[in-house]
N, C-alpha and C positions, 0 to 999 in steps of 0.2 A: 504493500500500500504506500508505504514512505518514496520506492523505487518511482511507483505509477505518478506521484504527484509532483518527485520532483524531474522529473520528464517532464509535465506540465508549464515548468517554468525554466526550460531549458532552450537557448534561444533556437539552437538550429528548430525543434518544433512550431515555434513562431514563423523562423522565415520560410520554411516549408508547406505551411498553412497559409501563410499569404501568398505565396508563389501557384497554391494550387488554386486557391481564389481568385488570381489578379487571370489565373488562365485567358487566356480568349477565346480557345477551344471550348472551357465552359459555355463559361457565357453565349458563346455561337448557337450550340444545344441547347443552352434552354431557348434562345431570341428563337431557334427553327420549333422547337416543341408548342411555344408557346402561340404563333402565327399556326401550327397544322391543326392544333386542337380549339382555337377559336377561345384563349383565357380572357379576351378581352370584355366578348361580350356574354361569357356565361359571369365572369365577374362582376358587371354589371346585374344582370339578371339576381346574382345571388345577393349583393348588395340593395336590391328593390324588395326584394323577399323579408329580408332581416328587419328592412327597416320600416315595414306591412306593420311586423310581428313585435319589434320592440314597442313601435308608437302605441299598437295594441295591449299587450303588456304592461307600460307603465302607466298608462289608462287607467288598467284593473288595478296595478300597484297604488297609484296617486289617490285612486276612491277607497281601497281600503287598506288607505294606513292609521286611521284611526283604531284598527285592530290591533295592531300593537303586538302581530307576530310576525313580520314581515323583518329579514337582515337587513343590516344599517347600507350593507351593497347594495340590494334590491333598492333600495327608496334612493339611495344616491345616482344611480344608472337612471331613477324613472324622472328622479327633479333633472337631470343633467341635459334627459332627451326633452323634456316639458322647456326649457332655458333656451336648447338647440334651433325649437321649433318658434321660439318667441314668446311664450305663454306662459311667461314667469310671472307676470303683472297681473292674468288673466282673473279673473273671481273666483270662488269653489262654486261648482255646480252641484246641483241636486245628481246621490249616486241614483244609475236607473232601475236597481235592483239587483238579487243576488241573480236570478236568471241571466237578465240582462249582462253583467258583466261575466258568467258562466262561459254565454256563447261568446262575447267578446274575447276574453282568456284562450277559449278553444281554437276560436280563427287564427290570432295570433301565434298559438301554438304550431298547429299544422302552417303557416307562413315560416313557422324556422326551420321548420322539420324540414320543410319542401328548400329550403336554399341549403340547408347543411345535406342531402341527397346529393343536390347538384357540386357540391362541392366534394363531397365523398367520389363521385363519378369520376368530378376531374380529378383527384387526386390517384385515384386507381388508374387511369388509365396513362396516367405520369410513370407509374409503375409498371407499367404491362401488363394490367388485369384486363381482362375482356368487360367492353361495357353491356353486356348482356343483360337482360330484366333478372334481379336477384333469386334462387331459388331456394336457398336458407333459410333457416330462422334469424341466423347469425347475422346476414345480408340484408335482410328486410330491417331487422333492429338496429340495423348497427347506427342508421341516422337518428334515430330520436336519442340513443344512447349519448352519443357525440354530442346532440344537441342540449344534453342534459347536463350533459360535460361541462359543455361551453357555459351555459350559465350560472354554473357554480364557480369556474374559474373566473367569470366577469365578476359576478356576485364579490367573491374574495379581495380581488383587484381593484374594484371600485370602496371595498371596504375599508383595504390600506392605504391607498393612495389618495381617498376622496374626504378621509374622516378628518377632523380638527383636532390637534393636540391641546389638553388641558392649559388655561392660561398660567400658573405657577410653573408648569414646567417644561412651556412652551419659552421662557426667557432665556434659560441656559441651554438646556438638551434638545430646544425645537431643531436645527439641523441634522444634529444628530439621529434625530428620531426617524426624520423624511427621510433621509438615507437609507436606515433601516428598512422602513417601509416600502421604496421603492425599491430595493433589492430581494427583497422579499416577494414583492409583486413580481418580478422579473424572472426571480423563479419558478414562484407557481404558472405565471403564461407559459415558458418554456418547458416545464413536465407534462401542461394540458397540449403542448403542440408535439411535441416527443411522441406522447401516448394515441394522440391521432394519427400521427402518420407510422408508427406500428399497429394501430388497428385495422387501417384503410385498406390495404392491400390483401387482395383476395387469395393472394400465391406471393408468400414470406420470398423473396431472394436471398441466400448465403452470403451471411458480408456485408449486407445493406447496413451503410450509419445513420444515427438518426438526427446525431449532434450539429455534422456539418450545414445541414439545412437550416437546421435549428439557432444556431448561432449568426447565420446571414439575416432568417428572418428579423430575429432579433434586435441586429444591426438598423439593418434599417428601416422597424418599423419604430423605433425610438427616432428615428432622423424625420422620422414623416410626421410621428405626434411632435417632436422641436418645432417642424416647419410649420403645422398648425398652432401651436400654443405664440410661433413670432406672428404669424398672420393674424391671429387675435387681438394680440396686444399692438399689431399695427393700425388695426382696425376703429381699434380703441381712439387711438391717439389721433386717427383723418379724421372720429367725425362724419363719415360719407349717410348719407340719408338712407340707403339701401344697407344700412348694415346687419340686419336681420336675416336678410335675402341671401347676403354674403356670407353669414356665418353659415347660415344650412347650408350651401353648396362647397364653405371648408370644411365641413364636419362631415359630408355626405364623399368627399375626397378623399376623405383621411379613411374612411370607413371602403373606399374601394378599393384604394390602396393595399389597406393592413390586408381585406380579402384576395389581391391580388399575388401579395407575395408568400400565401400559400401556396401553390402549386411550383414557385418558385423556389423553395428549400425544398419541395419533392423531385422535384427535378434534377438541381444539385444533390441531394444524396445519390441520388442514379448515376450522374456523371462522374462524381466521385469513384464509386464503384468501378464503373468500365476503364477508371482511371487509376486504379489503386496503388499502381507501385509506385506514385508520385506521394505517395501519404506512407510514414514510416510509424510503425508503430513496434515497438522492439517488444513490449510486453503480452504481445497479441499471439492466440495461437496460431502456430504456421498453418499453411494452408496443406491440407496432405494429396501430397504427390505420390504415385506409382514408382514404385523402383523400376530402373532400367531390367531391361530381359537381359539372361544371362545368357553366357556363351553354348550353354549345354540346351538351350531352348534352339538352337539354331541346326543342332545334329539331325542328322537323317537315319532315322532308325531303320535298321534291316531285318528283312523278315529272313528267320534262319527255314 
């Protein structure tokens, strides 16, 4: 374990890892993967879906949070998309019932189910699963599973990174804390992205990694929320009369983005693969090879 980690911080690993990133041959693969499979506009597509089912969702969240069972994530994700849409000012309305908000919950529901499918699809077929109508139980489930996933890890994320730290000891240790907390959060996204892209695939690969995808995602979906949160605060600061307008079409960016550079880290884990001796990993087990045929497999036996 001490071996494995201080390999971790050893540089040839660093410039070996950027050298396999900085690829162009990567990159070439996914730019050709990502034009034959059409990521653009099912990304779209799953981005309308989501956001069907979230504006649904925090609907039912925002009418009953007077119940007072609802995680502090949950209500923070639903105030955040209520603020996104403009309707932070708006009055409380009369809830329309538990029915009412029943079927509400339910649409919403099946709007996530149905983008995280499409996005299971594209992900499988990143992989080289056949995009065949599913015949499992394990295939039919797998999108509400994922989807359930997903909202426990938003849930989490929005509860570390969106909560307010106490005033007494928000004076000395508030930095300290956000650190924490956004390192934490950064974890949890990255085990619920891990766990999806080893669920997704219908036919496991030997050797498939899960990390190198994972860490690109990472990368730059931290540079896409930076890019949103300067776009915010620039927005702030012009003033423009449209800035309501503006914000939902930065947040609905940011939101096709983060969807788009899924199938981006599945990709790269793939290319990696076909690429592997470019990646050294000394503590890994070798890959096993046939021994050579020997001299005496070569004899011609006689028939006495």
């Amino acid at each position: 374990m001490v071996k494995r980690f201080l390999h971790y911080l050893s540089p040839a690993l660093w410039s070996s890892t950027l050298s396999v990133y900085g690829s162009s041959k990567l990159w070439r693969e996914v730019r050709q993967q990502a034009a034959r499979s059409r990521w653009a506009e099912v990304s779209a597509a799953i981005a309308f879906l989501w956001l069907l089912g979230l504006l649904g969702l925090s609907f039912v969240m925002l009418h009953g949070e007077q119940s007072a069972m609802l995680p502090p994530g949950a209500l923070a994700l639903a105030h955040g998309l209520q603020t996104m849409l403009g309707m932070a000012a708006t009055p409380p309305t009369t809830a329309p019932g538990l029915w009412g908000l029943s079927l509400v919950g339910l649409g919403a529901w099946l709007c996530l189910v149905a983008g995280t499918q499409k996005l299971v699809q594209l992900v499988a077929a990143v992989a080289g699963s056949s995009p065949t109508p599913p015949a499992r139980w394990r295939d039919r489930l797998l999108p509400w599973g994922i989807t359930l996933l997903g909202s426990g890890v938003a849930g989490l994320v929005f509860s570390l990174v969106g909560s307010a730290t106490d005033a007494a000891i928000a004076s000395r240790w508030n930095t300290l804390i956000c650190l924490g907390r956004w390192l934490l959060a950064i974890g949890i996204g990255a085990a619920g992205l891990a766990l999806v892209y080893r669920l997704t695939p219908q036919r496991w690969l030997p050797g498939l990694g899960l990390w190198p995808g994972v860490r690109v995602v990472l990368v730059l979906g931290l540079g896409i929320v930076g890019l949103r949160h300067w776009g915010f605060s620039w927005l702030t600061r012009q003033g423009i009369a449209y800035d309501l307008l503006l914000s939902l079409g930065l947040n609905l960016g940011t939101l096709y983005g983060l969807i788009l550079l899924v199938p981006v880290g599945a990709q790269i884990n793939l290319s990696i693969l076909r690429h592997r001796e470019v990646v050294h990993r000394p503590w890994a087990r070798p890959i096993p090879t046939s021994p050579p045929p020997s001299f005496d497999s070569f004899k011609i036996k006689r028939r006495n």
